[in-house]
TORPA-4810 file (N, C-alpha, C, O; in nm, 3 decimals):
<nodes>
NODE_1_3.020_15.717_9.491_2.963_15.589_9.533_3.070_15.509_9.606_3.189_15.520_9.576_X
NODE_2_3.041_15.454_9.670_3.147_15.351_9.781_3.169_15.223_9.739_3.092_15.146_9.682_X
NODE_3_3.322_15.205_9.785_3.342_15.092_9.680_3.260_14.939_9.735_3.222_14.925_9.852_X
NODE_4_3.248_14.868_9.664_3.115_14.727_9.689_3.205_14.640_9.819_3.319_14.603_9.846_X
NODE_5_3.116_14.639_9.856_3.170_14.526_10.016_3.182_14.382_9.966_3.100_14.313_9.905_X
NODE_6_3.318_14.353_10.013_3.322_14.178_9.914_3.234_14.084_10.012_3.210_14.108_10.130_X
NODE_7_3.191_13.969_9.934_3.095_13.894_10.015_3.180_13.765_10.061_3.250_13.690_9.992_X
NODE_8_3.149_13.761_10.207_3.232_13.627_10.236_3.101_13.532_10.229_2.994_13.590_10.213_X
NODE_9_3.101_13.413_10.237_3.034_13.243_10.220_3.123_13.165_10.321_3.235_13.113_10.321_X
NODE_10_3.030_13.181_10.399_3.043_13.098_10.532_3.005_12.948_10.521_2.889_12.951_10.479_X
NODE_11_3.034_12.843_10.534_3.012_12.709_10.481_3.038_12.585_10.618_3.141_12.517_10.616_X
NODE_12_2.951_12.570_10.713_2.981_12.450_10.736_2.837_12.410_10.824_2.784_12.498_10.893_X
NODE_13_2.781_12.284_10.817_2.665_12.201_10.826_2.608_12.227_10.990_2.490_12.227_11.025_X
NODE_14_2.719_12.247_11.071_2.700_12.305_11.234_2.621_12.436_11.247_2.691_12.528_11.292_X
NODE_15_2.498_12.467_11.221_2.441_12.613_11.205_2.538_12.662_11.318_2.648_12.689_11.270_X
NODE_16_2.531_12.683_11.464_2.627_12.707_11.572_2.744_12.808_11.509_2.761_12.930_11.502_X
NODE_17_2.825_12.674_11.463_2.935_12.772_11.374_2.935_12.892_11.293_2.975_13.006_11.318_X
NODE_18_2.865_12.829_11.161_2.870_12.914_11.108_2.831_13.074_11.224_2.921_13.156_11.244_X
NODE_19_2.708_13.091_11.279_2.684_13.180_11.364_2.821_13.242_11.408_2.867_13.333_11.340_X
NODE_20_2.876_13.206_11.500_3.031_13.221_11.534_3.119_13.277_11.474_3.170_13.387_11.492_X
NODE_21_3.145_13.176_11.376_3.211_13.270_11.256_3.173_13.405_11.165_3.253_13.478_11.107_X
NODE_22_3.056_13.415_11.169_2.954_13.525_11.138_3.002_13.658_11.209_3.031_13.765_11.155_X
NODE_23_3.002_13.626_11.341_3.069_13.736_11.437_3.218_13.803_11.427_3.250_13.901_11.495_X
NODE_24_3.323_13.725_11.316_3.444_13.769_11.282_3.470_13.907_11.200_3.564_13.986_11.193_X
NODE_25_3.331_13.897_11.137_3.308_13.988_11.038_3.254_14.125_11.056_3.140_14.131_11.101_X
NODE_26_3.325_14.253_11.025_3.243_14.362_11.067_3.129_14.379_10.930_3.095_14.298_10.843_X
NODE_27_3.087_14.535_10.958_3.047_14.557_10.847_3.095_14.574_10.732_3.013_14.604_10.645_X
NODE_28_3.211_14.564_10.699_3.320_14.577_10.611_3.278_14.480_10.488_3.311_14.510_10.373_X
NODE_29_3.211_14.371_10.516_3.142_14.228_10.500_3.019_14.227_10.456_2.936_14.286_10.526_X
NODE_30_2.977_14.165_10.338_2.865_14.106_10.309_2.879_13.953_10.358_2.950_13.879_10.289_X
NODE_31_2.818_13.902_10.471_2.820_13.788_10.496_2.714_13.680_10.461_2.618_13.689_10.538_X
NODE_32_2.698_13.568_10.357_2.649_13.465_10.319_2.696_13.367_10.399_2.813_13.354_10.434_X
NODE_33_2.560_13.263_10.443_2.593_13.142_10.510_2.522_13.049_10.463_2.408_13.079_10.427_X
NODE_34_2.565_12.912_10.449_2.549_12.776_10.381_2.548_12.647_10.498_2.654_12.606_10.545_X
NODE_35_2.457_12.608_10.524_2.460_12.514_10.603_2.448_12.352_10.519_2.375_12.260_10.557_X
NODE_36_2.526_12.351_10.418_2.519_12.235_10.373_2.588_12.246_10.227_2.556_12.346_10.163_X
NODE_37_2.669_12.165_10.172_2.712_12.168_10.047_2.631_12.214_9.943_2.667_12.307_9.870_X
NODE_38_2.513_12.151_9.930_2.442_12.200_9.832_2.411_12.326_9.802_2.421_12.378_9.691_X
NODE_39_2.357_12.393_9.939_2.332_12.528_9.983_2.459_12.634_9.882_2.439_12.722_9.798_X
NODE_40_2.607_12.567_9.947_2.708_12.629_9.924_2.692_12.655_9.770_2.667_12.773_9.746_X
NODE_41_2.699_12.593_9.686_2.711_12.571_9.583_2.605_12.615_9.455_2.622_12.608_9.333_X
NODE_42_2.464_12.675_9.556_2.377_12.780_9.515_2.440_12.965_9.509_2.441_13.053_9.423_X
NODE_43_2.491_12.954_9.663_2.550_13.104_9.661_2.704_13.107_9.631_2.759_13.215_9.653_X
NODE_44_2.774_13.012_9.589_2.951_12.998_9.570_2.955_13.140_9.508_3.016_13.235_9.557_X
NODE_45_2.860_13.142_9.363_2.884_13.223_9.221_2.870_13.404_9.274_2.919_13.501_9.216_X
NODE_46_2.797_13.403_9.383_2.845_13.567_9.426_2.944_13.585_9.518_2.996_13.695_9.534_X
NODE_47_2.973_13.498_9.575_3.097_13.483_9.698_3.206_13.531_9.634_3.248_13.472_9.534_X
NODE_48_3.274_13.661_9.689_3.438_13.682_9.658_3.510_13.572_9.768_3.571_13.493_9.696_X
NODE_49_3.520_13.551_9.841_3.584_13.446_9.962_3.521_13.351_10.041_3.440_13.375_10.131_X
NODE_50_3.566_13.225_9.998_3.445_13.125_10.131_3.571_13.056_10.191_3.684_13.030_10.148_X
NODE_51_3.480_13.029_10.348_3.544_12.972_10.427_3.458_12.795_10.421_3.336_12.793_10.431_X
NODE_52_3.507_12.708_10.411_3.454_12.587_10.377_3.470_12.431_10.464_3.550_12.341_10.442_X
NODE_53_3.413_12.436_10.519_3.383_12.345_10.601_3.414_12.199_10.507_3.330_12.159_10.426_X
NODE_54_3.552_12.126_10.532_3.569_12.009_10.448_3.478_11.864_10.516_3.448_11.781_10.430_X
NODE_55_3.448_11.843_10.612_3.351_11.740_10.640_3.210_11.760_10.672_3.166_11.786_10.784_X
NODE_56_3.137_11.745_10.556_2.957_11.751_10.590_2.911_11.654_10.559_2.989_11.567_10.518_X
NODE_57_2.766_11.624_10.565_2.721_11.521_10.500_2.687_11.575_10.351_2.712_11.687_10.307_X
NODE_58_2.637_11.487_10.295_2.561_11.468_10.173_2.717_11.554_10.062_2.821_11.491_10.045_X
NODE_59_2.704_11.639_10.027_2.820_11.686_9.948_2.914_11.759_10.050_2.885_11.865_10.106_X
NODE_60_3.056_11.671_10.072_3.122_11.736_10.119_3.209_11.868_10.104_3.140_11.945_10.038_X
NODE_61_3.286_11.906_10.125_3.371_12.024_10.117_3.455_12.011_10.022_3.466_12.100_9.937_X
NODE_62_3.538_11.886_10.016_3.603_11.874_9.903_3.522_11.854_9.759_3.570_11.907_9.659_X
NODE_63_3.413_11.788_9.751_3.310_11.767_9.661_3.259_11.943_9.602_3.249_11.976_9.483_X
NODE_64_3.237_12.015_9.701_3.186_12.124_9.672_3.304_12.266_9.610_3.281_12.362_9.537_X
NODE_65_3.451_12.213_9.692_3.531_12.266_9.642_3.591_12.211_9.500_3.655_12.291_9.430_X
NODE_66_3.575_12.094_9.460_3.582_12.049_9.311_3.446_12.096_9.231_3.490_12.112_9.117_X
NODE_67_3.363_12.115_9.229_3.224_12.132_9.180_3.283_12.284_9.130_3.305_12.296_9.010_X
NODE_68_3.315_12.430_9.240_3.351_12.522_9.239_3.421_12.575_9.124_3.381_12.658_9.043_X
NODE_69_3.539_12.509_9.129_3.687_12.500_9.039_3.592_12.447_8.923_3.584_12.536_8.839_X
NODE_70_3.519_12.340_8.886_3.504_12.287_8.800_3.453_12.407_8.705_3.510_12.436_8.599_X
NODE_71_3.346_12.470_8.753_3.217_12.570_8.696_3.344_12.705_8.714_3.271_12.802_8.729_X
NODE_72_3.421_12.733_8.718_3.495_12.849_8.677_3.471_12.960_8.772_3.514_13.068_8.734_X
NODE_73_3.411_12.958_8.889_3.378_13.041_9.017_3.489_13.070_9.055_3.573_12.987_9.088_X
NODE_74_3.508_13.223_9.055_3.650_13.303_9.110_3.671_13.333_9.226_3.765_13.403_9.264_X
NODE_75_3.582_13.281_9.298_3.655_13.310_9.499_3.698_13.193_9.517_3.677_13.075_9.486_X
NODE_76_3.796_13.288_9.604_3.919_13.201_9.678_3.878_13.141_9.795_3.806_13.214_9.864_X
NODE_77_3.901_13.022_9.843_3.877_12.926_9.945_3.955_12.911_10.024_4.077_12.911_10.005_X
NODE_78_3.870_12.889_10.176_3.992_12.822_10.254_3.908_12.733_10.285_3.786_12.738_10.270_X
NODE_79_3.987_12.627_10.341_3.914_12.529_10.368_3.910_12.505_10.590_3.997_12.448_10.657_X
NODE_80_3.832_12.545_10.622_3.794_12.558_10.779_3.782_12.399_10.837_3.675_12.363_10.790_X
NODE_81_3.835_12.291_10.911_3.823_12.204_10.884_3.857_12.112_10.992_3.976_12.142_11.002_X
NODE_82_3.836_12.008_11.094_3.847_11.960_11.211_3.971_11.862_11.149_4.066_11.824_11.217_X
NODE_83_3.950_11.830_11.013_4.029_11.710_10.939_4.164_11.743_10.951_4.196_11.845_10.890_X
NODE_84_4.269_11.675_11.025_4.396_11.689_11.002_4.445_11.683_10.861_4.382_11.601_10.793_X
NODE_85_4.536_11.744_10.802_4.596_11.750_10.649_4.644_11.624_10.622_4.728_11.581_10.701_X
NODE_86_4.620_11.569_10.550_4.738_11.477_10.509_4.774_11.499_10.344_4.747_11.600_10.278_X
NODE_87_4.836_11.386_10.299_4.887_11.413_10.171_4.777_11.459_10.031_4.787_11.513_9.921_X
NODE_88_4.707_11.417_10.091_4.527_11.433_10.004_4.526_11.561_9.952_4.483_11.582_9.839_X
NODE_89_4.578_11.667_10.039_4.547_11.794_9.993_4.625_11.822_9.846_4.567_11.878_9.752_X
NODE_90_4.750_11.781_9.840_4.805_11.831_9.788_4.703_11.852_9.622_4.690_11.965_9.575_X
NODE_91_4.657_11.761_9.570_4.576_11.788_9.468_4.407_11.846_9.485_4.319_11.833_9.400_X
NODE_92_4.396_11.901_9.599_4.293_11.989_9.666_4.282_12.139_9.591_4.338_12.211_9.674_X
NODE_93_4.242_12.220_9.487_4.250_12.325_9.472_4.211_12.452_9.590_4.145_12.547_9.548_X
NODE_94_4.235_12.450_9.669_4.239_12.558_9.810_4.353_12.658_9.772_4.455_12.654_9.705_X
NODE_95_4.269_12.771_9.866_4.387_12.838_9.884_4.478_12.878_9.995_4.585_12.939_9.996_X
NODE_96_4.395_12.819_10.098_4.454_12.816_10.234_4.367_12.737_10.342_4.245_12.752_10.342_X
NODE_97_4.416_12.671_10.414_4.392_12.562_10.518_4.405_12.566_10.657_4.513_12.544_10.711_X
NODE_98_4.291_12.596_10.725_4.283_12.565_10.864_4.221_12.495_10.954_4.099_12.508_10.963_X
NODE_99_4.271_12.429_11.018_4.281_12.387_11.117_4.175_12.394_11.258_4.209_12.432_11.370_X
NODE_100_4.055_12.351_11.222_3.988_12.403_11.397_4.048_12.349_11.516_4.126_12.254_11.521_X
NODE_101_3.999_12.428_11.622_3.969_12.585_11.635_4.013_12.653_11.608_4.123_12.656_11.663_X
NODE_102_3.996_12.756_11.523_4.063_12.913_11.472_3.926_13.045_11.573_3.822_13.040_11.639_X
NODE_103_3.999_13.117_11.533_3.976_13.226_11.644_3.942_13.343_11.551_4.015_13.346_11.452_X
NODE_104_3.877_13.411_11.556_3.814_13.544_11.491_3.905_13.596_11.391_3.885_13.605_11.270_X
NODE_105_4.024_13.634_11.469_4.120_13.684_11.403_4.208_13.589_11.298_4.260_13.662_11.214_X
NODE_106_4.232_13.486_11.283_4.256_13.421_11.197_4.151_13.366_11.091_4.186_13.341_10.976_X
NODE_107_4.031_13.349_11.134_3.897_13.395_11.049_3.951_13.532_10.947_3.967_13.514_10.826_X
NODE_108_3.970_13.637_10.997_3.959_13.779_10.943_4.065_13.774_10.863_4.056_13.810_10.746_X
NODE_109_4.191_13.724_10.924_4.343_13.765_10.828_4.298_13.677_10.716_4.276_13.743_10.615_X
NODE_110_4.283_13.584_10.706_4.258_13.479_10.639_4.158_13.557_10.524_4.232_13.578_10.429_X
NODE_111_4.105_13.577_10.512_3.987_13.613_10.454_4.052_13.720_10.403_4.040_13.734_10.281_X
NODE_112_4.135_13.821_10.479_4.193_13.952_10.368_4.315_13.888_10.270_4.332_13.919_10.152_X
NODE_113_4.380_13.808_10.331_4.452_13.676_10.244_4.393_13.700_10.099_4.439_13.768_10.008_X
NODE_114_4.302_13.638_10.104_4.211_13.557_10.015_4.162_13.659_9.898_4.158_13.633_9.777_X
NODE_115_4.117_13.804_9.975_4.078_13.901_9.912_4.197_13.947_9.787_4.186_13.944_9.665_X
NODE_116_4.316_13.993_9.879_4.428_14.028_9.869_4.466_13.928_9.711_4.487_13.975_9.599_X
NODE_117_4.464_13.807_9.747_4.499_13.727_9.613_4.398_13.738_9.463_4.444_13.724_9.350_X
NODE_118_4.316_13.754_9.482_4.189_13.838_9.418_4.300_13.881_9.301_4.347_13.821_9.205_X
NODE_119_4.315_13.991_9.345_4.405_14.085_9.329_4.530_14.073_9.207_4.572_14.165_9.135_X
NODE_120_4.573_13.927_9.209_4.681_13.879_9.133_4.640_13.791_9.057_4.528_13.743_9.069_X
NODE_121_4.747_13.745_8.943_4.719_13.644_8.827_4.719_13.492_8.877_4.762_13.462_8.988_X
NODE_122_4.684_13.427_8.814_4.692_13.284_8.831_4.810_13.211_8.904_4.803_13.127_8.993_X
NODE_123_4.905_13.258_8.852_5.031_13.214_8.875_5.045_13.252_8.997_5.054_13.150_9.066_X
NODE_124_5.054_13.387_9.087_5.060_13.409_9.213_4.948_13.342_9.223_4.988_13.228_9.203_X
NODE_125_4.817_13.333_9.242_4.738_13.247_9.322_4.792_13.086_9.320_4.738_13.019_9.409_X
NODE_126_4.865_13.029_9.256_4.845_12.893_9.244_5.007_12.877_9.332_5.028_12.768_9.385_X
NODE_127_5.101_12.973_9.342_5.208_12.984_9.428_5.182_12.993_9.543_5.224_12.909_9.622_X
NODE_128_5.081_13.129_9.595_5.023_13.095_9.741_4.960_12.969_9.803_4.963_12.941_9.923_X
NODE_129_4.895_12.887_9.692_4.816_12.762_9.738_4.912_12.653_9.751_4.875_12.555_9.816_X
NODE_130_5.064_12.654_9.686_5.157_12.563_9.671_5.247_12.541_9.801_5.292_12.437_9.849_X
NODE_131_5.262_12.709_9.852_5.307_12.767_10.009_5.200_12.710_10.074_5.234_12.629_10.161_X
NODE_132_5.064_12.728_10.057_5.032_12.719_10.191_5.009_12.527_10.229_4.996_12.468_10.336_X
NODE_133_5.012_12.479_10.095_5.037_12.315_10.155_5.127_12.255_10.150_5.122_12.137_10.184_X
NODE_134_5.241_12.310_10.107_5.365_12.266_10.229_5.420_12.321_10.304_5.530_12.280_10.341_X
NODE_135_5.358_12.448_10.359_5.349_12.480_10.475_5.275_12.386_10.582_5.325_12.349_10.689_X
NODE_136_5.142_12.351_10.535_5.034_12.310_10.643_5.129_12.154_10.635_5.188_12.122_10.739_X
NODE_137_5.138_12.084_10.541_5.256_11.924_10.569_5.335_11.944_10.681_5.320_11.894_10.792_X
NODE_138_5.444_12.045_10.631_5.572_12.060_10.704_5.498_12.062_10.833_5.561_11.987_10.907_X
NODE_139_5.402_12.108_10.893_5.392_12.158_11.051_5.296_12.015_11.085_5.230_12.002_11.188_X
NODE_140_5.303_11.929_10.991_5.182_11.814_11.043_5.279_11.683_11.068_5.278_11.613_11.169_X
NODE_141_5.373_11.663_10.939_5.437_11.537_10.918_5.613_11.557_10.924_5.685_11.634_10.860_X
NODE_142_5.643_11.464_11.020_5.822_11.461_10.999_5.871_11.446_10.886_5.816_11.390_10.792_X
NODE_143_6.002_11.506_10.887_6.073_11.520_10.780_6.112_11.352_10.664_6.126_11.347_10.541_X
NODE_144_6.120_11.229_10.774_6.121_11.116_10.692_6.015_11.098_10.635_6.029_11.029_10.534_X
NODE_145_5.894_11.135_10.658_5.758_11.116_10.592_5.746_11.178_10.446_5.726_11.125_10.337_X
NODE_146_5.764_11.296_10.482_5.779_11.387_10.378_5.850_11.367_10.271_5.799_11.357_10.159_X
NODE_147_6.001_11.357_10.301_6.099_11.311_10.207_6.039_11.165_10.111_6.044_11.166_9.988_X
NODE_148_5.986_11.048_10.190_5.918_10.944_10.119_5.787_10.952_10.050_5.738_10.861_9.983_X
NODE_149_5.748_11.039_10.066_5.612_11.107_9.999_5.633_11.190_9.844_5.657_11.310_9.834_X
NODE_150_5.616_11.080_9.710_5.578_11.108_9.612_5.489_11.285_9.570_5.533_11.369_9.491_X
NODE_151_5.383_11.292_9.639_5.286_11.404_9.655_5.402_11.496_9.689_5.456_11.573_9.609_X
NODE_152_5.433_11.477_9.820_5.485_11.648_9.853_5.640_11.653_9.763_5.682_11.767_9.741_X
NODE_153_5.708_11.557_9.720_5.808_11.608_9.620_5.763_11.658_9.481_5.840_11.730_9.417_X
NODE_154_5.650_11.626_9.435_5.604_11.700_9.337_5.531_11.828_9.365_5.499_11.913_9.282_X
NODE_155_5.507_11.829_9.507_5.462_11.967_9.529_5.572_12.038_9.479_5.583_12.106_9.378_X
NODE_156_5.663_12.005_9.581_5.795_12.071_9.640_5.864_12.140_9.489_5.896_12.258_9.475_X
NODE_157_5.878_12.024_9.375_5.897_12.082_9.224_5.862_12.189_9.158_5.939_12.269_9.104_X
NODE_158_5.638_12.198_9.163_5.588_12.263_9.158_5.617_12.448_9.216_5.596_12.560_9.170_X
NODE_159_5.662_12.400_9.312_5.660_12.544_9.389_5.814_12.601_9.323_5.809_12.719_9.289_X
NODE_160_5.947_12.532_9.301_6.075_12.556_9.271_5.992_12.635_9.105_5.999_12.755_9.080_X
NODE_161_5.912_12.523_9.006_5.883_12.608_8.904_5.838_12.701_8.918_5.906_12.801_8.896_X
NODE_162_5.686_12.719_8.966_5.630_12.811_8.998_5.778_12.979_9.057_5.772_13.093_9.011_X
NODE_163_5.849_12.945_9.126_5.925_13.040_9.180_6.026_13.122_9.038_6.045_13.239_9.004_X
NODE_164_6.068_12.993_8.988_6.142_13.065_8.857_6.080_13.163_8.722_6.127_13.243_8.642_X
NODE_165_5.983_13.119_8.744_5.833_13.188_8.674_5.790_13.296_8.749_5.680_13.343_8.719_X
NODE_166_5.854_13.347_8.844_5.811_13.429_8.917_5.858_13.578_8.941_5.813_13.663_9.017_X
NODE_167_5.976_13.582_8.840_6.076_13.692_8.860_5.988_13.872_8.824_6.012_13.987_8.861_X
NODE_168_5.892_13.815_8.742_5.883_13.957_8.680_5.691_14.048_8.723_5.626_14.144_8.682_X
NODE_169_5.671_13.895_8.866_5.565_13.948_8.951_5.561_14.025_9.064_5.482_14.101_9.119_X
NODE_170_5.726_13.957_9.091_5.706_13.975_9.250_5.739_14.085_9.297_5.711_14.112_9.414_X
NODE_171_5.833_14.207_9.187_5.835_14.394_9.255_5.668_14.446_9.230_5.666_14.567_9.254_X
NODE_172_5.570_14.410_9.202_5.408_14.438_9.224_5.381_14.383_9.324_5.309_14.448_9.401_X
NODE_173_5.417_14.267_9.360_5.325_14.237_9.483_5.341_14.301_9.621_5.450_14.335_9.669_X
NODE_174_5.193_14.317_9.694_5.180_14.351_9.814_5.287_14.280_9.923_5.281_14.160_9.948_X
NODE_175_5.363_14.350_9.971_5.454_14.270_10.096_5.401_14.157_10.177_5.442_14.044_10.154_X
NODE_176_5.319_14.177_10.260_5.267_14.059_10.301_5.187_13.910_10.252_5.162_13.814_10.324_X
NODE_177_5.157_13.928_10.106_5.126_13.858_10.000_5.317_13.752_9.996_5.362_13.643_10.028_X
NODE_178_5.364_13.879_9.934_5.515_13.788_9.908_5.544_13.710_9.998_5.571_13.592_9.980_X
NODE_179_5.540_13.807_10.176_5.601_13.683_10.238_5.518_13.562_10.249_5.553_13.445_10.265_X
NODE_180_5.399_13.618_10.237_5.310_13.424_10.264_5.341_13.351_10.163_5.367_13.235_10.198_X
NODE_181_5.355_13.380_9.985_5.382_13.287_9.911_5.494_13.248_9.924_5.524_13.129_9.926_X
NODE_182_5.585_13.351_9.934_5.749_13.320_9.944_5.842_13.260_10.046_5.908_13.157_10.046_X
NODE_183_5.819_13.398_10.169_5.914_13.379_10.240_5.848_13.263_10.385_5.906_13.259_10.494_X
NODE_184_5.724_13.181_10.355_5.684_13.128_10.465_5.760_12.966_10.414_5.818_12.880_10.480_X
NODE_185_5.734_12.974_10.290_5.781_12.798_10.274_5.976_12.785_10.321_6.046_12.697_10.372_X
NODE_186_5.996_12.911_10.274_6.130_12.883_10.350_6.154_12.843_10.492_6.236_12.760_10.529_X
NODE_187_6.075_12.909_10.566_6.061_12.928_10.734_5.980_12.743_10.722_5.954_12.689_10.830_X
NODE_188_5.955_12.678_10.612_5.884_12.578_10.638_6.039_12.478_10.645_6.108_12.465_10.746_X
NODE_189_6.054_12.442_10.567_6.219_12.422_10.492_6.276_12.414_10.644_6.252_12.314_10.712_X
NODE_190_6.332_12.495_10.684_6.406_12.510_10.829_6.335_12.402_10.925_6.387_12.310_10.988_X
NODE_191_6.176_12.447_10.917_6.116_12.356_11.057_6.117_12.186_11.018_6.093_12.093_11.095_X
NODE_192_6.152_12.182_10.882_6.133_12.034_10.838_6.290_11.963_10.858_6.323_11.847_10.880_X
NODE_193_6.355_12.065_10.843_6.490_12.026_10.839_6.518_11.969_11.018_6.609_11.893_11.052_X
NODE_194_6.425_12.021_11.101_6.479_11.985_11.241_6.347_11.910_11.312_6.323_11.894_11.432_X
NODE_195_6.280_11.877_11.211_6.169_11.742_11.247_6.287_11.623_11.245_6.256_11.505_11.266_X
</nodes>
């Protein structure tokens, strides 16, 4: 028997889009689409991965991504999103954040991302989500911002614990997993240092 095709949950209120994004996906894909929070939040519970549209009406993205987390639903999120980042995210449970326009292929990596973290314990998932928002800061806000920002120094803590807690995961993990949790916030570190 062949192994089960994970289901992505396509999520945002623009039918258009979603369509679009629909097209990223081969057959590799069970693809679910949600044109509205509520919608989302009917099919979240079979979704291995949703892509999530953070501004809709009626229940937004963040609303629907707290609702998610709340009820104990195990796919991983990104959040697809016109909204520039700001410090807000940091208490956002996501697991990765983009930016429209994204392009097929960052649709797709993204999504094996997501799969990929599946894969690991809590602790690596909540390290990748710690990388990827101060990653997404570092590339939004200068370094004086940052530094005066309460939020991202407790990120910034978070991730130092999270790392020391980390010694006896990281010869299992998949290489490209490590470098996104690991070796990207460093490469963040550098670009903040010359904001």
């Amino acid at each position: 028997m062949p192994p089960e095709q994970p289901t992505v949950l396509l999520v945002d209120d623009e039918e258009d889009i979603v369509d679009v994004y629909a097209l990223a996906f081969s057959d590799d894909y069970v693809v679910e689409k949600a044109y509205s929070g509520e919608e989302a939040l009917e099919k979240a519970t079979d979704a291995d991965a949703i892509l999530l549209d953070r501004r809709m009406p009626g229940l937004s993205g963040g609303d629907v991504l707290d609702e998610i987390r709340r009820c104990g639903v195990g796919a991983r999120v990104a959040m697809v999103t016109a909204v520039d980042p700001d410090f807000d995210i940091v208490e956002m449970e996501f697991d990765a954040y983009l930016t429209k326009p994204v392009t097929d292929d960052e649709l797709r990596s993204t999504v094996d991302e997501l799969l990929t973290l599946s894969e690991y314990d809590s602790q690596v998932r909540e390290r990748f989500s710690v990388a990827e928002k101060l990653t997404t800061l570092e590339a939004e806000k200068p370094k004086r911002e940052l530094e005066s920002s309460s939020e991202y120094q407790t990120l910034r803590e978070r991730a130092d614990e999270l790392d020391a807690r980390a010694s006896e995961t990281v010869g299992q993990m998949d290489p490209n997993t490590f470098e996104k949790a690991f070796f990207d916030i460093d490469a963040g570190d550098a670009d903040a240092d010359e904001t």
